[in-house]
C-alpha positions in Angstrom: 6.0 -10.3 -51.7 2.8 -11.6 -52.7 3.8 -15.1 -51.9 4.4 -13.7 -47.9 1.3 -12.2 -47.9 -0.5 -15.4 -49.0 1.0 -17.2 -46.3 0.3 -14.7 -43.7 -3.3 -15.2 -45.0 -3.1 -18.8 -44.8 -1.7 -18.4 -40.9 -4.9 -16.6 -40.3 -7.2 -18.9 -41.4 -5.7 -21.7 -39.8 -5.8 -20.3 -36.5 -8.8 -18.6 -37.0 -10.6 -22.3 -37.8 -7.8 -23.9 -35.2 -6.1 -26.6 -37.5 -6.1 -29.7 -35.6 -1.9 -29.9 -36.4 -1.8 -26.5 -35.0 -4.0 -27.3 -32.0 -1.8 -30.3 -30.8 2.0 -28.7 -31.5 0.7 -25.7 -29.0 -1.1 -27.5 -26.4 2.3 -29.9 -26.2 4.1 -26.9 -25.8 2.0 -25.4 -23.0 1.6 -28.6 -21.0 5.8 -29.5 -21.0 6.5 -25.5 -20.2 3.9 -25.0 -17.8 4.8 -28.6 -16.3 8.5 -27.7 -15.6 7.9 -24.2 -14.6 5.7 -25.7 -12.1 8.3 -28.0 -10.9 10.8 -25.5 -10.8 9.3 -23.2 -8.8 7.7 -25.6 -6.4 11.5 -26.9 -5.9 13.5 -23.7 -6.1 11.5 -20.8 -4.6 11.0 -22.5 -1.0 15.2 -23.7 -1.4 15.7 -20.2 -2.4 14.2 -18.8 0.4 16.0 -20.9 2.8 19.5 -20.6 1.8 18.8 -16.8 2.2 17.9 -17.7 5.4 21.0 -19.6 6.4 23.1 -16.4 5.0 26.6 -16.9 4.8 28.8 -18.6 2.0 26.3 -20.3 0.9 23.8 -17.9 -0.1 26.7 -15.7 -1.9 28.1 -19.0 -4.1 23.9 -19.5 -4.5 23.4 -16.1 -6.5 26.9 -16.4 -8.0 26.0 -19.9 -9.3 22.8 -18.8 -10.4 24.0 -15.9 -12.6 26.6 -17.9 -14.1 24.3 -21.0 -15.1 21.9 -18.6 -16.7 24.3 -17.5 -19.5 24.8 -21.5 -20.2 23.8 -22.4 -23.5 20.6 -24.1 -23.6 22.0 -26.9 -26.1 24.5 -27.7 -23.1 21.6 -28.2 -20.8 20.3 -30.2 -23.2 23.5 -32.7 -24.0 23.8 -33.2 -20.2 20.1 -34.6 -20.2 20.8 -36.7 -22.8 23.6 -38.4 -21.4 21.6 -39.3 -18.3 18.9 -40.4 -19.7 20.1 -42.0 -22.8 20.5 -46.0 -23.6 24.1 -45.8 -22.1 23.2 -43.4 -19.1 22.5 -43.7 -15.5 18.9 -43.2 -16.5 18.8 -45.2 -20.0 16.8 -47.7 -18.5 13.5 -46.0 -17.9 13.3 -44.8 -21.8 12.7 -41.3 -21.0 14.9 -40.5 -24.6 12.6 -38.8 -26.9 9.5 -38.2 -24.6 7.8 -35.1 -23.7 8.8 -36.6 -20.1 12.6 -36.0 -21.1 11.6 -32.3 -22.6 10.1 -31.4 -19.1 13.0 -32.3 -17.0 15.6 -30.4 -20.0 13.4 -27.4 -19.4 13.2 -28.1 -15.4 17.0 -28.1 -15.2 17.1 -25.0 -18.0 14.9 -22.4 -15.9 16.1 -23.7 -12.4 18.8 -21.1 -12.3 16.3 -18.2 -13.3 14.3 -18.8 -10.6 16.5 -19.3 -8.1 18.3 -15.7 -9.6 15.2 -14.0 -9.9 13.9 -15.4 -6.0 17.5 -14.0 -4.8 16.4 -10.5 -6.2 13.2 -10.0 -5.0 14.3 -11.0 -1.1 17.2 -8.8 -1.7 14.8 -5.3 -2.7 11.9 -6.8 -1.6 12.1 -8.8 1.3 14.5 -7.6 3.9 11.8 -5.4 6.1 9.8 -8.6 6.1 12.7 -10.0 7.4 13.3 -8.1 10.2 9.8 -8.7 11.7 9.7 -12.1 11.0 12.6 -12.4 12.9 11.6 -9.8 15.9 8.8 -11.9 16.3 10.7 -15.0 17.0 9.2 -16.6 14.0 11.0 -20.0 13.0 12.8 -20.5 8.9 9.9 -22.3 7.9 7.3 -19.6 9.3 9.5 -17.5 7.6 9.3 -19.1 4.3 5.7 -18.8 4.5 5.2 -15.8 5.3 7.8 -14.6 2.3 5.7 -16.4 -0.2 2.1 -14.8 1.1 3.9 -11.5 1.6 5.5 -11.6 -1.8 3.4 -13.0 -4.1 2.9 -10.9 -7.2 6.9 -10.8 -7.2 7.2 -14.6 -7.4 4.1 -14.5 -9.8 6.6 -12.5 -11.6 9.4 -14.9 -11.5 7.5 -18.0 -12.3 5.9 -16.4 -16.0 9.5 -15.2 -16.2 10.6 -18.4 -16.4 7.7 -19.8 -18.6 8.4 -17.8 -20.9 11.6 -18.4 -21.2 10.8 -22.3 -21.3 8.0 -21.9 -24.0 10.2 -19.7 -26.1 13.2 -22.2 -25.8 14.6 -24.8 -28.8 18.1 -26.4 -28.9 17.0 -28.5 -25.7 13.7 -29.4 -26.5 15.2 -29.8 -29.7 18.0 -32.6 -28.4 16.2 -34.8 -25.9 12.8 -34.4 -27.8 13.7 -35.2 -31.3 10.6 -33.0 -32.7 8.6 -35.9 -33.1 5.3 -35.5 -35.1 2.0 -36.2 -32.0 4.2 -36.9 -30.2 7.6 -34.0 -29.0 7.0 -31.4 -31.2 6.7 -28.2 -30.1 6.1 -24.9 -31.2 9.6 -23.8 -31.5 10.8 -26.6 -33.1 8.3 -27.3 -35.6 8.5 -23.1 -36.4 12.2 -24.9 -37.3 11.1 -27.4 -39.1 8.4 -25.7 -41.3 10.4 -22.7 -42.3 13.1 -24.7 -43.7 10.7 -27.2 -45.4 9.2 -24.1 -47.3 5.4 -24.7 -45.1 4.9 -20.6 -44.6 1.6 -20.8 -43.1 2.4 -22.9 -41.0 5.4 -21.5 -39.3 3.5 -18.2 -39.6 0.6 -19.4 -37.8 2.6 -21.0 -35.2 5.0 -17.7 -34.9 2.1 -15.7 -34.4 0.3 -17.8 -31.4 4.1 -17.9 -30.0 4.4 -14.2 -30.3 1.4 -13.4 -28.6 1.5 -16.1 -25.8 4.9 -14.4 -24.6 4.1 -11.0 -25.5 0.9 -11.3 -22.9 3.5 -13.4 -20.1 5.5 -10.1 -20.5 3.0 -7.3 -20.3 1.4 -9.1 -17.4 4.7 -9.3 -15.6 5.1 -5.4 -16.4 1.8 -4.9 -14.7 2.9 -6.9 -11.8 6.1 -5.2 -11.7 4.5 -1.8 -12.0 2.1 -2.4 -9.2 4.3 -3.9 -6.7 6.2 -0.6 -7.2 3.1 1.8 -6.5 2.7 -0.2 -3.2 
């Protein structure tokens, strides 16, 4: 017990005086989450919308696809990447194996189907009386699209820190294609991995703790968005 309480101590003190090993494994993880999540959502939110648009077969295989590829294993995700962009993949050439570049695009491929999910949702509850004036008003898909995203805002604000956290929080593919590299692809999940089996409390305390609180204030600012999109 004592020893646990030392090295919640320890975890304290190194945040509290920002160890420079500490600094760099959670600004890495920021910058490749926040990077794909931006990606993602620039990509799928707008493609989203549109395939809603064009209704049909399409949209139904869409959110049918989409609910299915969120309950793939992340480690899956990650093998698939790897045999793209690995020495003896389509992609081997550019020596993207073991970059933050190849964590980013594992991540961008993970959270894709959450977004396009979560997007699907919010038209459906949210977005059908937009619809219907858009449409009255002879407005065109991409007016449309527009005026969704404006309209909708704090709902995809919503999506897109869903899926953030949900990246942030994330290991087996990070894991795979990053190869928790020391300055260079390690991350906070991973190296929480790495220290707690290599006996290093502190550390993985310290970097449990900044995780912790990094998704627990994604989540309660979702809530609030949630919660006032409701009162509207």
């Amino acid at each position: 017990m004592t020893s646990i309480w030392d090295g919640i101590q320890e975890a304290f003190e190194l945040i509290l005086h920002w160890n420079p090993e500490i600094a760099g494994i959670a600004g890495l993880s920021l910058a490749v989450s926040g990077a794909a999540t931006l990606l993602a959502a620039a990509l799928m939110i707008p493609l989203t919308l549109l395939i809603y648009l064009r209704g049909g077969w399409l949209r139904e295989w869409t959110t049918r696809l989409s609910y299915i590829l969120m309950g793939v294993p992340s480690v899956i995700v990650g093998l698939l990447v790897v045999l793209v962009i690995s020495g003896n993949g389509p992609l081997g050439a550019l020596g993207l194996m073991y970059t933050p570049q190849a964590m980013v695009i594992a991540q961008f491929f993970l959270i894709l189907p959450v977004v396009c999910a979560l997007t699907m949702t919010i038209i459906r509850r949210e977005g059908r009386s937009i619809l219907r004036l858009a449409k009255t008003s002879g407005a065109n898909n991409g007016q449309i699209i527009r005026l969704l995203i404006r309209e909708l805002t704090p709902e995809m604000t919503a999506t897109v820190m869903t899926a953030f956290s949900r990246a942030i929080a994330e290991v087996g593919t990070v894991m795979i294609v990053g190869g928790n590299i020391r300055h260079s692809t390690r991350v906070m999940t991973t190296a929480i991995s790495m220290y707690t089996s290599m006996g290093h409390q502190s550390l993985s305390i310290a970097l449990g703790i900044i995780l912790f609180v990094m998704t627990l204030a994604i989540n309660l600012v979702v809530l609030l968005i949630q919660g006032e999109s409701q009162w509207k």
